[in-house]
C-alpha positions as CSV (number, residue, x, y, z in Angstrom):
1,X,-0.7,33.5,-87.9
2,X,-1.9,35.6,-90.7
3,X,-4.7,33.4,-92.8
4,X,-5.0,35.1,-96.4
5,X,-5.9,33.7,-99.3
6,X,-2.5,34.7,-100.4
7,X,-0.6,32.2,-98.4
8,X,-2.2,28.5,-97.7
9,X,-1.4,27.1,-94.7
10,X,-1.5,23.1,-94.2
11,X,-0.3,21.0,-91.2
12,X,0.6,17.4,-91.4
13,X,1.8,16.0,-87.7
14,X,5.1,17.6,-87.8
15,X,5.2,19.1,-91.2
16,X,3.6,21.9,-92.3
17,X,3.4,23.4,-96.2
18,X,3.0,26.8,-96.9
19,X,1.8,28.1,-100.6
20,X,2.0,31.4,-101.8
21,X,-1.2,31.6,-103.4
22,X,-1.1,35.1,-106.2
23,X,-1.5,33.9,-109.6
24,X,0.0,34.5,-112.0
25,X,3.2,34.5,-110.7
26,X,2.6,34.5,-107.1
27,X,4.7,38.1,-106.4
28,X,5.4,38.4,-102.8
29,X,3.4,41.7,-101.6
30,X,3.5,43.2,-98.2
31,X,0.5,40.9,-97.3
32,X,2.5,37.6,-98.2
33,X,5.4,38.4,-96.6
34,X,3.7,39.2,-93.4
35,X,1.9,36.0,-93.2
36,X,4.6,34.1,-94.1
37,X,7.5,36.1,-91.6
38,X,4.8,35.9,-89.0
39,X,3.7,32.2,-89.4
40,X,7.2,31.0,-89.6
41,X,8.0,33.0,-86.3
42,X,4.9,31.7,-84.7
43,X,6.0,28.1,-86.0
44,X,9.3,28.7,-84.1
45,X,7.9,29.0,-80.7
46,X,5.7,25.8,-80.6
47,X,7.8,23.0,-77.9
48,X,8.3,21.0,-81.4
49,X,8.4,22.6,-83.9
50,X,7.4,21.5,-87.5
51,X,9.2,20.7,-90.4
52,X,8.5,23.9,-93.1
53,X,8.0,22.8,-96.8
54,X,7.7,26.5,-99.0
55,X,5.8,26.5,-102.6
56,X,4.2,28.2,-104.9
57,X,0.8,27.4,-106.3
58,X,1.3,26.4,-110.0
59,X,3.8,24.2,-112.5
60,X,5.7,28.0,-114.3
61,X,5.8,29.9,-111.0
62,X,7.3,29.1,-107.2
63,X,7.7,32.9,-107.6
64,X,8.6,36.2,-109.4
65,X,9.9,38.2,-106.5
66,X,9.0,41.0,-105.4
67,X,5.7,42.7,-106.3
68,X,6.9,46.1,-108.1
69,X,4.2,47.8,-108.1
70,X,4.8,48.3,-104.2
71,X,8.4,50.1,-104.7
72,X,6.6,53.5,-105.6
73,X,8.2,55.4,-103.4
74,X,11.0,55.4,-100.3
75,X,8.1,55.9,-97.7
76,X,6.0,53.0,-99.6
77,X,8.9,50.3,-100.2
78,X,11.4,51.3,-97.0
79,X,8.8,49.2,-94.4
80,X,8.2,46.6,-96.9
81,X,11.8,46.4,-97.2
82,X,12.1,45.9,-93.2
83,X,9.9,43.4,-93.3
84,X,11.2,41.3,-95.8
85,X,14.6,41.2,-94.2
86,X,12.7,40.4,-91.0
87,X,11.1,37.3,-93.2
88,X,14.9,36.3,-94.0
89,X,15.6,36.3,-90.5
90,X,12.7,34.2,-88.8
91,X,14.0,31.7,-92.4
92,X,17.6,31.9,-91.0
93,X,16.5,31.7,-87.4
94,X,14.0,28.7,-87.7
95,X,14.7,25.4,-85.4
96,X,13.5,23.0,-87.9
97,X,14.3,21.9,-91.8
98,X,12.8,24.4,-94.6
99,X,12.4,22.6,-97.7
100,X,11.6,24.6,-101.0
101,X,9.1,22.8,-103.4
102,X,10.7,25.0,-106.3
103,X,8.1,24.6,-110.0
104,X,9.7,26.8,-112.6
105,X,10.6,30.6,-112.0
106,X,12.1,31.1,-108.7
107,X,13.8,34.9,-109.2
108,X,14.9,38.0,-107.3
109,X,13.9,37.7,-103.7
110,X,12.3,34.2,-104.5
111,X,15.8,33.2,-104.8
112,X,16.6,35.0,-101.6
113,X,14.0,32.1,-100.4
114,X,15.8,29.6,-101.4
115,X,19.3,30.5,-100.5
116,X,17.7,30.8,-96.8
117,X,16.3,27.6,-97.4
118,X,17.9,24.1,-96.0
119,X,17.2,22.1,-99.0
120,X,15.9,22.8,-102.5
121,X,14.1,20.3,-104.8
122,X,13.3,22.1,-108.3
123,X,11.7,20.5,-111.4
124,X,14.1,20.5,-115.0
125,X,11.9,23.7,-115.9
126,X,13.5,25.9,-112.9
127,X,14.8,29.4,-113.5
128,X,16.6,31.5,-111.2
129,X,18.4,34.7,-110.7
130,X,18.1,38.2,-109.7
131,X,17.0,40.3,-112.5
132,X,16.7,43.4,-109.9
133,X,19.7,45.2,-111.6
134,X,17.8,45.3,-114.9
135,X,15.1,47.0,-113.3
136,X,16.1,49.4,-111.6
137,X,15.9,47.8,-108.1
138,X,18.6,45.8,-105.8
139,X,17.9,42.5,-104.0
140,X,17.9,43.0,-99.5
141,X,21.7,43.3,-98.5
142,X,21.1,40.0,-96.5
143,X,19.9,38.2,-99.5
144,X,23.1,39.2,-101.4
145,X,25.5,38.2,-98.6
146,X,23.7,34.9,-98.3
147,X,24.5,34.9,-101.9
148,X,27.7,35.0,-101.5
149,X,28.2,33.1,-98.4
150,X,26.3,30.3,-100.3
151,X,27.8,30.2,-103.9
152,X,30.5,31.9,-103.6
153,X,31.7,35.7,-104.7
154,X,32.2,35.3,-108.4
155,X,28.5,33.2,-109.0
156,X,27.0,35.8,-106.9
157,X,28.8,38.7,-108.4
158,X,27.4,36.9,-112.2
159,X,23.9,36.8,-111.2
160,X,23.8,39.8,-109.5
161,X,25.8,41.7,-112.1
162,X,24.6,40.7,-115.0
163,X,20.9,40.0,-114.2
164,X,20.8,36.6,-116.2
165,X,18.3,34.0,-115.8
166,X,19.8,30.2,-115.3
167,X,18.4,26.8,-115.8
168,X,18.4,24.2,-113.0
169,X,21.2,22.2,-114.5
170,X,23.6,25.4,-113.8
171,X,21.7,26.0,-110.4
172,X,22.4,22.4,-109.0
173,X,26.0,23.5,-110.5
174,X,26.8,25.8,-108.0
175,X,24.8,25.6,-105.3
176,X,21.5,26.8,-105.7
177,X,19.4,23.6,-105.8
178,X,20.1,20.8,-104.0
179,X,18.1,18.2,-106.2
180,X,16.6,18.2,-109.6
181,X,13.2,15.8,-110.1
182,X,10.3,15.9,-112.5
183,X,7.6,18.1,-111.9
184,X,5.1,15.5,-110.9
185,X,8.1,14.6,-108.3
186,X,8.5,17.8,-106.7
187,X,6.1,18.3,-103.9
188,X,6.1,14.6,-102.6
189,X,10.2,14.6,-102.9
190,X,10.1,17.9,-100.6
191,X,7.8,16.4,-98.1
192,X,10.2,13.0,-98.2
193,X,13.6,15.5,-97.5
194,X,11.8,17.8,-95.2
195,X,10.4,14.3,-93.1
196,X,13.7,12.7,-93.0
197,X,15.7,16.0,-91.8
198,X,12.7,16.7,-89.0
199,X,13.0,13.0,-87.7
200,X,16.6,14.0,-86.9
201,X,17.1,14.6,-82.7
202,X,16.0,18.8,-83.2
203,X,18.2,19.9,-81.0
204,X,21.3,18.8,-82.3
205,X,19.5,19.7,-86.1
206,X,19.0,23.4,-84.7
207,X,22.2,23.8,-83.2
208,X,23.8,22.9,-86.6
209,X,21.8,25.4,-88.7
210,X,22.1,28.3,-86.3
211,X,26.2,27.2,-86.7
212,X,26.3,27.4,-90.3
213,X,23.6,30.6,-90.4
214,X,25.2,32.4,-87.7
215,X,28.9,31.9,-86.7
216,X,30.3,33.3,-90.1
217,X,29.8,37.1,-88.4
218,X,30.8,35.9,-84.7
219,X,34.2,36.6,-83.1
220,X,35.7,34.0,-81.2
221,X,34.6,34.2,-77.9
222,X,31.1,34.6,-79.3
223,X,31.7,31.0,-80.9
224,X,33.0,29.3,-77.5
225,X,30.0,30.6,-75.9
226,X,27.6,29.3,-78.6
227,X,29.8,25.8,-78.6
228,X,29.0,26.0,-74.5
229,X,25.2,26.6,-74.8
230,X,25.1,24.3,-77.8
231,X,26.9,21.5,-75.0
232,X,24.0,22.1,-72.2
233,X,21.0,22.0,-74.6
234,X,22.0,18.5,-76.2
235,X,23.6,16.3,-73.5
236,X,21.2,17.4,-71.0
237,X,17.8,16.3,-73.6
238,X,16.8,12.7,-73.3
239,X,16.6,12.3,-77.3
240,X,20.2,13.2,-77.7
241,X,21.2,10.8,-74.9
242,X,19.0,7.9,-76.7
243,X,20.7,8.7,-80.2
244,X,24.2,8.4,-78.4
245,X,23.1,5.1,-77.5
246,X,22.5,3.4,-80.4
247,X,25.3,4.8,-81.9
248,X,27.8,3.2,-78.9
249,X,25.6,-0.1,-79.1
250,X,26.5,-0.1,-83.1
251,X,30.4,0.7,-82.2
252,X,30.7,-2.0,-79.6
253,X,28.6,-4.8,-81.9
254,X,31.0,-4.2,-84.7
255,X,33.9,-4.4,-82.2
């Protein structure tokens, strides 16, 4: 793992938070998105791995996006640009829940965070959007498909259009947040959902979110073969067998 200062790393049995630590705003730099695309991957390969809850240090700021001053130039921004995609992927790819802890601005390629995210919990104060068009920049193409592939053509096409900020209430509207809680709520409400979604049998929880993340660009005999592999790595784990269990002993008790 990469240990800055930028990004603070705590473990917690099977949870870990990570904090991107740059006040004011915590922009994600090249440095930031390393340690957090390179954590997260090295989180992936551990037997079990942990459930991920993503914040920002502060109550106005999970994040601005992007750091701006690093799109200078196309031989400057093109490998940050690589990376950052890279980031969405190890997200996307992850075995375990990612929970964002979102406190107030969550914008540009902080949203792409969250839309790669498995559950959001936001305090009333929360802001999103992608203001990139107004600045003479564009969101990562994956970030805008997962935009659309997660609320839908004509929200995406608003906020990336039209560059707009919206409040959480319109967020939770279509899709954006999950759950809205005060601010003192947020961290310990992300910990709660990120807990509960862990302490689900991981390989069935894995094989769902690399469905949902992955099958919308797979033909069909790509999906038969997942469905397969998906088969073999559940029924043959002893977890899986012992959550089939309880759920037959429920069925024949309330027969």
């Amino acid at each position: 793992m990469i240990k800055t200062d930028d990004l603070l790393i705590a473990r917690d049995g099977d949870l870990t938070t990570l904090t991107m630590n740059r006040p004011p705003a915590n922009a994600v730099n090249t440095v930031l998105i390393a340690g957090l695309r390179d954590t997260i991957r090295e989180l992936s390969t551990e037997a079990s791995p942990p459930g991920i809850v993503l914040t920002g240090q502060g109550d106005r700021f999970f994040s601005a996006g992007g750091d701006i001053n690093e799109v200078v130039s196309v031989e400057v921004a093109a490998p940050r640009i690589r990376l950052f995609h890279s980031l969405l992927c190890e997200m996307e790819r992850y075995p375990a829940p990612i929970v964002c802890a979102v406190h107030g601005y969550a914008v540009g390629g902080a949203l792409e965070f969250l839309l790669h995210a498995d559950y959001v919990v936001a305090n009333h104060e929360c802001k999103i959007g992608f203001p990139e068009i107004n600045h003479g920049l564009l969101p990562v193409t994956k970030g805008m498909r997962q935009a659309v592939q997660r609320l839908g053509l004509r929200q995406a096409q608003a906020l990336l259009y039209w560059g707009d900020l919206i409040g959480a209430e319109k967020a939770l509207e279509i899709g954006a947040i999950d759950e809205i809680v005060a601010t003192s709520d947020v961290a310990g409400r992300a910990v709660e959902v990120c807990r509960h979604l862990r302490g689900k049998e991981q390989k069935l929880f894995a094989a769902i979110k690399r469905s949902l993340n992955e099958t919308a660009q797979m033909n069909d005999d790509a999906l038969e073969a997942t469905t397969v592999e998906d088969l073999g790595a559940y029924l043959n784990v002893d977890s899986s067998a012992d959550t089939r269990a309880r759920f037959l002993s429920k069925s024949t008790k309330k027969a």
